[in-house]
N, CA, C and O of each residue as an XYZ file, in Angstrom:
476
protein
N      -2.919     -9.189     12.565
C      -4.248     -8.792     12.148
C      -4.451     -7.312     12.483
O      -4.369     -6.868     13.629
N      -4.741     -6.531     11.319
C      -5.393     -5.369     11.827
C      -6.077     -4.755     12.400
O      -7.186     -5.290     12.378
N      -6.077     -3.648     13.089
C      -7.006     -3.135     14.108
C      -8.570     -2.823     13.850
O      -8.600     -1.879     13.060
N      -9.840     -3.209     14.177
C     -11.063     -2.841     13.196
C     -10.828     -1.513     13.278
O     -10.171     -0.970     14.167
N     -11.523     -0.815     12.073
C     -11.799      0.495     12.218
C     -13.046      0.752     13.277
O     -14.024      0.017     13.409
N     -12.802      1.836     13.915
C     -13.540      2.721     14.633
C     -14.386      3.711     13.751
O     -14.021      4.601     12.982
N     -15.562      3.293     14.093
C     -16.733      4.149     13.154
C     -16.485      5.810     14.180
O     -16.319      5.844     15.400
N     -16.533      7.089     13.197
C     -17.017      7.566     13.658
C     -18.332      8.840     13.503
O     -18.985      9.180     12.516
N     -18.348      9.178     14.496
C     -19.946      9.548     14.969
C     -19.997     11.386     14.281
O     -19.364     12.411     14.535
N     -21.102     11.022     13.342
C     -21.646     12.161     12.660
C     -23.143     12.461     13.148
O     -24.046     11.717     13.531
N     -23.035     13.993     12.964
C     -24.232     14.168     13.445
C     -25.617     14.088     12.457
O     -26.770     13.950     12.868
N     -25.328     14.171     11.516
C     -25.990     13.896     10.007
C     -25.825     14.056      8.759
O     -25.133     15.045      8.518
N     -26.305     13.278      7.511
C     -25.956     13.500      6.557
C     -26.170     15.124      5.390
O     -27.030     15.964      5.128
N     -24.821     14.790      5.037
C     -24.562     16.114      4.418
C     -26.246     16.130      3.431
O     -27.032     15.219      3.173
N     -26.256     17.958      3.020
C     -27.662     18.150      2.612
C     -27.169     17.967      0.938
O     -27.771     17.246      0.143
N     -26.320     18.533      0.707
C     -25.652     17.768     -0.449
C     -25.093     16.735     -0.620
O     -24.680     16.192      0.406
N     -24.859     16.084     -1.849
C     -23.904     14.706     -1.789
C     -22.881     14.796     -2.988
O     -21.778     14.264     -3.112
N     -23.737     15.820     -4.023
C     -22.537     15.955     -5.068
C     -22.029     17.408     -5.708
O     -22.671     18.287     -5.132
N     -21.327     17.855     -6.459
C     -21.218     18.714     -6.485
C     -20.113     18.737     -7.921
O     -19.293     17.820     -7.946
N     -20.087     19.616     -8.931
C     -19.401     19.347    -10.196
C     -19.060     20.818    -10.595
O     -19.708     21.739    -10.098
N     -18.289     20.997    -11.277
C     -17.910     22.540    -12.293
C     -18.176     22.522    -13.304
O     -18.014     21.515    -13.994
N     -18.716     23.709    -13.786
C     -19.652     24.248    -14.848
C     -18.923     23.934    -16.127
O     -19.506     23.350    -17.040
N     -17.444     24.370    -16.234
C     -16.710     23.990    -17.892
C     -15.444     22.805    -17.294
O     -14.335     23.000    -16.797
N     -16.145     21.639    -17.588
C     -15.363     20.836    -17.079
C     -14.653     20.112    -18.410
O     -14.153     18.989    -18.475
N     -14.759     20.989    -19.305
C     -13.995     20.830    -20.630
C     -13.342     19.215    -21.011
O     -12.161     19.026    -21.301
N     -14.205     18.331    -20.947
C     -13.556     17.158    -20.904
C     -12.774     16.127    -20.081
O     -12.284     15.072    -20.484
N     -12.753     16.761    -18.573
C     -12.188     16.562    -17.637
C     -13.115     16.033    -16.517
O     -13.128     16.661    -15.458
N     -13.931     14.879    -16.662
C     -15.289     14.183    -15.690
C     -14.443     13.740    -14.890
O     -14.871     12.734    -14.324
N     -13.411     14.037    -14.573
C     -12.353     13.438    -12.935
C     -13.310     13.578    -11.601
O     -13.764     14.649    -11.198
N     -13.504     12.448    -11.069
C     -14.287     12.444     -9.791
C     -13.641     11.773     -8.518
O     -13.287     10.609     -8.332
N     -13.603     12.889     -7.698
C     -13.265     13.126     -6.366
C     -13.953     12.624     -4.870
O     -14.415     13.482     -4.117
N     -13.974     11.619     -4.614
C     -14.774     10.795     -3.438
C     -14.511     11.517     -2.197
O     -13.282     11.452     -2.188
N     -14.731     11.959     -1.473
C     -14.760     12.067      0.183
C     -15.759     11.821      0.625
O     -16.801     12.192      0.086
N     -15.723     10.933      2.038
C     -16.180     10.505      2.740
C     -17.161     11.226      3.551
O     -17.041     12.451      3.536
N     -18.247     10.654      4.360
C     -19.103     11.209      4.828
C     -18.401     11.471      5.911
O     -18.892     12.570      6.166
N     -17.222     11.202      7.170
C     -16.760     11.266      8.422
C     -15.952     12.207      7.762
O     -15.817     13.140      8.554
N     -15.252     12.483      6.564
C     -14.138     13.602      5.831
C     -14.962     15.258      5.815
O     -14.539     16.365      6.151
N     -16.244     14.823      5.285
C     -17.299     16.220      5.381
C     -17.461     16.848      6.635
O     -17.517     18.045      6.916
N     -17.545     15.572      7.527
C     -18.045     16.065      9.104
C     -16.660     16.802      9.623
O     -16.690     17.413     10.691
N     -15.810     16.753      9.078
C     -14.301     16.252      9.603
C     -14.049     18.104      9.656
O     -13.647     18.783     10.601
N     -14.550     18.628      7.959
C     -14.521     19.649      7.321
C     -15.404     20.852      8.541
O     -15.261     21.939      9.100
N     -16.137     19.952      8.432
C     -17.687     20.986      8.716
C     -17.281     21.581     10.232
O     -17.218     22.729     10.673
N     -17.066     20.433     10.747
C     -16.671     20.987     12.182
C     -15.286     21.951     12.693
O     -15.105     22.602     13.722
N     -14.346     21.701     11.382
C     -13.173     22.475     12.063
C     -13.576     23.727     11.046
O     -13.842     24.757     11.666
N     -13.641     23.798     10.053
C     -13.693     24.835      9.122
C     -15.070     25.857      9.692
O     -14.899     26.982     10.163
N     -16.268     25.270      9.550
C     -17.523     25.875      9.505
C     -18.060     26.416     10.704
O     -18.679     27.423     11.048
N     -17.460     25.077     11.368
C     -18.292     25.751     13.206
C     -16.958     26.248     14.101
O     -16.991     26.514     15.302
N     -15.791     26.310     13.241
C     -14.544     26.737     13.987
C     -14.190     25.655     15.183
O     -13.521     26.151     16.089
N     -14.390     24.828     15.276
C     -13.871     23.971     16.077
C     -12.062     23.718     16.448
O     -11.608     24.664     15.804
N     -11.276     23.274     16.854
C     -10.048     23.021     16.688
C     -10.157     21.274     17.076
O     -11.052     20.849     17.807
N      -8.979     20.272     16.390
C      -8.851     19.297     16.267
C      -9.075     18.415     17.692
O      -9.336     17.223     17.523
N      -9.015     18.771     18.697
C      -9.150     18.225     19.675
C     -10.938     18.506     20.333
O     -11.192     17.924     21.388
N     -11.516     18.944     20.008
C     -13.013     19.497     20.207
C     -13.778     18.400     18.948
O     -14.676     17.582     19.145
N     -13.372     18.585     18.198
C     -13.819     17.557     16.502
C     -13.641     16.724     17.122
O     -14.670     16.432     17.731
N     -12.619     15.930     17.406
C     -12.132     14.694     17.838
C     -13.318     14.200     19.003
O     -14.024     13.205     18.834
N     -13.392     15.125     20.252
C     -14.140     14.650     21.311
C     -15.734     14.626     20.276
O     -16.504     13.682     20.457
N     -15.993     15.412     19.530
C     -17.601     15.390     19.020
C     -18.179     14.422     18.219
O     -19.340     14.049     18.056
N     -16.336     13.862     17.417
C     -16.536     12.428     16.283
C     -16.459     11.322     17.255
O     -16.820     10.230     16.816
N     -16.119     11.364     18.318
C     -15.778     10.027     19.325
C     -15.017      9.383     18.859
O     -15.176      8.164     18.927
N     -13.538     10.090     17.997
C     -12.363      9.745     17.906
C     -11.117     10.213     18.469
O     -11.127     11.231     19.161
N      -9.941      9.522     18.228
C      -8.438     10.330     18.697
C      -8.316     11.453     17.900
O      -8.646     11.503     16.715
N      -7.747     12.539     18.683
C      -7.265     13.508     17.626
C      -6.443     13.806     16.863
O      -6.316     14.931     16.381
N      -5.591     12.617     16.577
C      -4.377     12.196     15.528
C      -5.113     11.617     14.630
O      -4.790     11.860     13.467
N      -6.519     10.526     14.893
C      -7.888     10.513     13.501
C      -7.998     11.640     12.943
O      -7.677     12.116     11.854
N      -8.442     11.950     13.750
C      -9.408     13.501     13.376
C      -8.401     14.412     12.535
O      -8.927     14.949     11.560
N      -7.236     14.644     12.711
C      -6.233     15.082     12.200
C      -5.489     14.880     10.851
O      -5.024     15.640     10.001
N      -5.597     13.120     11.061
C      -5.420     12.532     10.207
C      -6.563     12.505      8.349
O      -6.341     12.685      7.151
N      -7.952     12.101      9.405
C      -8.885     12.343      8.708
C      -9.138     14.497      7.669
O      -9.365     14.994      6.565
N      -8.954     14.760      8.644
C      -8.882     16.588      8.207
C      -7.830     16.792      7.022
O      -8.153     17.318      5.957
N      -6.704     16.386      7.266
C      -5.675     16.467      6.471
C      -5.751     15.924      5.027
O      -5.220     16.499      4.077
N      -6.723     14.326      4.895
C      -6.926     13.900      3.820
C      -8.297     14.346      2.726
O      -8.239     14.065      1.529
N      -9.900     15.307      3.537
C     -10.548     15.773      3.248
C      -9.926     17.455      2.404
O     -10.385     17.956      1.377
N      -8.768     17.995      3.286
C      -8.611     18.991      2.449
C      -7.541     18.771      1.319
O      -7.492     19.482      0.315
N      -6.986     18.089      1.484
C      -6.372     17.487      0.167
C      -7.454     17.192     -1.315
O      -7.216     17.619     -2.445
N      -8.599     16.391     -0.920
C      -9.363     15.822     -2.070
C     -10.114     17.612     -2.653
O     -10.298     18.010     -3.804
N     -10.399     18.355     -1.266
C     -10.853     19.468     -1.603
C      -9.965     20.358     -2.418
O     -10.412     20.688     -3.516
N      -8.799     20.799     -2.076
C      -7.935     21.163     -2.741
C      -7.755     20.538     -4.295
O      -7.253     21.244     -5.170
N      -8.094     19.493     -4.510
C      -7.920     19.011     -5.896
C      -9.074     19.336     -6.800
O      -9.162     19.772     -7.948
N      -9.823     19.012     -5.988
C     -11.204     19.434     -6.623
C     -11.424     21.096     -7.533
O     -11.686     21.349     -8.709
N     -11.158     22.004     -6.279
C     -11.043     22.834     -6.461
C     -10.003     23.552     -8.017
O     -10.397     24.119     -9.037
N      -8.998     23.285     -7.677
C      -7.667     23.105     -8.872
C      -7.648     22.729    -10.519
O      -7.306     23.331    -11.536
N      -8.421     20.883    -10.094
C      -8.528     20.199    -11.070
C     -10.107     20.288    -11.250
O     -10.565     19.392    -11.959
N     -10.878     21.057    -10.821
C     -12.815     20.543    -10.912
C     -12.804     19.184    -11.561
O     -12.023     18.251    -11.372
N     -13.748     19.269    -12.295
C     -14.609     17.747    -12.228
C     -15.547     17.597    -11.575
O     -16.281     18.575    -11.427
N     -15.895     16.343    -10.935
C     -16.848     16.701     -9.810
C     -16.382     15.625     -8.315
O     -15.620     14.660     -8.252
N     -17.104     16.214     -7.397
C     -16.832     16.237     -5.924
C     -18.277     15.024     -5.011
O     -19.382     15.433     -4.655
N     -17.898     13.957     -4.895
C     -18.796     13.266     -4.562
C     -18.771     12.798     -3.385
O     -17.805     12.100     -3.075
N     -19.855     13.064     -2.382
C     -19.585     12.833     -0.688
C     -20.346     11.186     -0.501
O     -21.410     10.958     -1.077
N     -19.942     10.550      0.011
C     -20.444      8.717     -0.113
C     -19.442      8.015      0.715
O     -18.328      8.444      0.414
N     -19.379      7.056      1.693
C     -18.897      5.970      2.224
C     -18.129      6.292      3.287
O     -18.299      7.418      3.755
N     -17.286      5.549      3.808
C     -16.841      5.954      5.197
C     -17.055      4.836      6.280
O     -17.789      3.858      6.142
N     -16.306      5.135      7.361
C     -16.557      4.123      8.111
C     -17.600      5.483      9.536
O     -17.088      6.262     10.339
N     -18.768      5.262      9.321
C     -19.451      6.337     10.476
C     -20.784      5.816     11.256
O     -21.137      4.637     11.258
N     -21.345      6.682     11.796
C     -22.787      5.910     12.321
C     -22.955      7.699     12.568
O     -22.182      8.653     12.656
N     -24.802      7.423     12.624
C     -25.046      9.309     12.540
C     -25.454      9.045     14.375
O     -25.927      8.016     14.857
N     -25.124     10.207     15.045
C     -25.285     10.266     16.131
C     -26.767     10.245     16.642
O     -27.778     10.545     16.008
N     -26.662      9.851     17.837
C     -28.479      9.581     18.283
C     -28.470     10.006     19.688
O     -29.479     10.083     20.389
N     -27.513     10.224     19.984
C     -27.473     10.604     21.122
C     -28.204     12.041     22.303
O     -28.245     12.349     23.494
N     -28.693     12.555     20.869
C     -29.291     13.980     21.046
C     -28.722     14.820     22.266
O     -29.190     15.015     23.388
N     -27.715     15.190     21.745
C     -26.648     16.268     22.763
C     -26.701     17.638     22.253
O     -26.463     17.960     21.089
N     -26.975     18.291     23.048
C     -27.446     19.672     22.454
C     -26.353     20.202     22.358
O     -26.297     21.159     21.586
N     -25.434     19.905     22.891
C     -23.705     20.735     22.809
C     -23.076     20.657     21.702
O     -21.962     21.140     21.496
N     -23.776     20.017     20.883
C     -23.830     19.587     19.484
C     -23.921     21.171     18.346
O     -23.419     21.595     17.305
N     -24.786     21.531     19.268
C     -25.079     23.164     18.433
C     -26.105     22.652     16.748
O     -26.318     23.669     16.089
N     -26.744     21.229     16.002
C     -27.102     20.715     15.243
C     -28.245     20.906     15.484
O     -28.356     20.891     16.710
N     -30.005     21.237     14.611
C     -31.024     21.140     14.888
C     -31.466     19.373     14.938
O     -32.291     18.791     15.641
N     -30.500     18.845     13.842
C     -30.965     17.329     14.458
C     -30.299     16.675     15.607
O     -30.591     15.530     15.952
N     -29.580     17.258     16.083
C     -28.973     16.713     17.555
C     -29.828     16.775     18.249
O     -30.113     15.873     19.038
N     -30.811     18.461     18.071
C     -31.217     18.346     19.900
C     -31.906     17.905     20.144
O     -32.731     17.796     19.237
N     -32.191     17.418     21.113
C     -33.559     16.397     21.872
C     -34.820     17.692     22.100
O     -34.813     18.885     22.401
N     -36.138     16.353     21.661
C     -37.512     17.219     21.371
C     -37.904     17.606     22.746
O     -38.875     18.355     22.854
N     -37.317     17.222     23.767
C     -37.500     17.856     25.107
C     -37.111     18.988     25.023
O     -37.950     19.885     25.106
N     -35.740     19.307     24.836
C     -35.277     20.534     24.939
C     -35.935     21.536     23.528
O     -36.121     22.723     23.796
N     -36.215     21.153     22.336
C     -36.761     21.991     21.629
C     -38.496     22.227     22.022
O     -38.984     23.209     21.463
N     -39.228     21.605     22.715
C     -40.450     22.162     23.383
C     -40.899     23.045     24.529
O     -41.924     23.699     24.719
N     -39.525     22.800     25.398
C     -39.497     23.814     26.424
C     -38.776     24.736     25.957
O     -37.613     24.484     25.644
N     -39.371     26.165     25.790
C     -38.729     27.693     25.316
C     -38.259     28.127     26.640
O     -38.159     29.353     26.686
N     -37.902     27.466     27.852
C     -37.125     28.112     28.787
C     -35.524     27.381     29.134
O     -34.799     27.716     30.071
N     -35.188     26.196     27.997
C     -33.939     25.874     27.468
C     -33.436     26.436     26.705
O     -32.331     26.074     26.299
């Protein structure tokens, strides 16, 4: 029997969900990545993270996280190449609640710490 999957932990949903090219000349090819694949993106690419920092922030291994990274820039890479369009949906995740400000996210941080201006 297989191992369950391990959800992992996003800090929220992307502000986009889809995304398409302008002369898609007959070519409606659509590209799925995952909502934990975006986070996967966001954190190593956007906030510069490295795979072992992602990993501790998704509350996964970093051979996931690795794993997961590797298959998000692949779909991106195609996308890109082949356009069509690019659709962010499903996954195995849960959005974080934990309100950790180390998070660097405006929905991470806890309303304690955003009311006191001496945090």
């Amino acid at each position: 029997m297989p191992r369950p999957c391990k959800k992992r932990r996003i800090c929220c949903m992307p502000g986009h969900k889809s995304f398409g090219t302008f002369d898609v000349n007959g070519n409606p090819e659509e590209t799925v990545m995952t909502v934990d694949e975006y986070e996967c993106i966001r954190l190593i690419d956007v906030e510069g993270l490295n795979q072992e920092e992602c990993s501790l922030r998704m509350g996964i291994a970093r051979t996931t996280a690795q794993s997961i990274y590797n298959s998000a820039r692949l779909k991106l890479g195609r996308f890109l190449v082949d356009g069509g369009k690019l659709i962010i949906e499903g996954g195995e995740y849960m959005i974080c609640k934990e309100n950790r400000a180390e998070c660097g996210r405006r929905c991470c941080k806890s309303s304690d710490t955003a009311s006191d201006p001496k945090k």
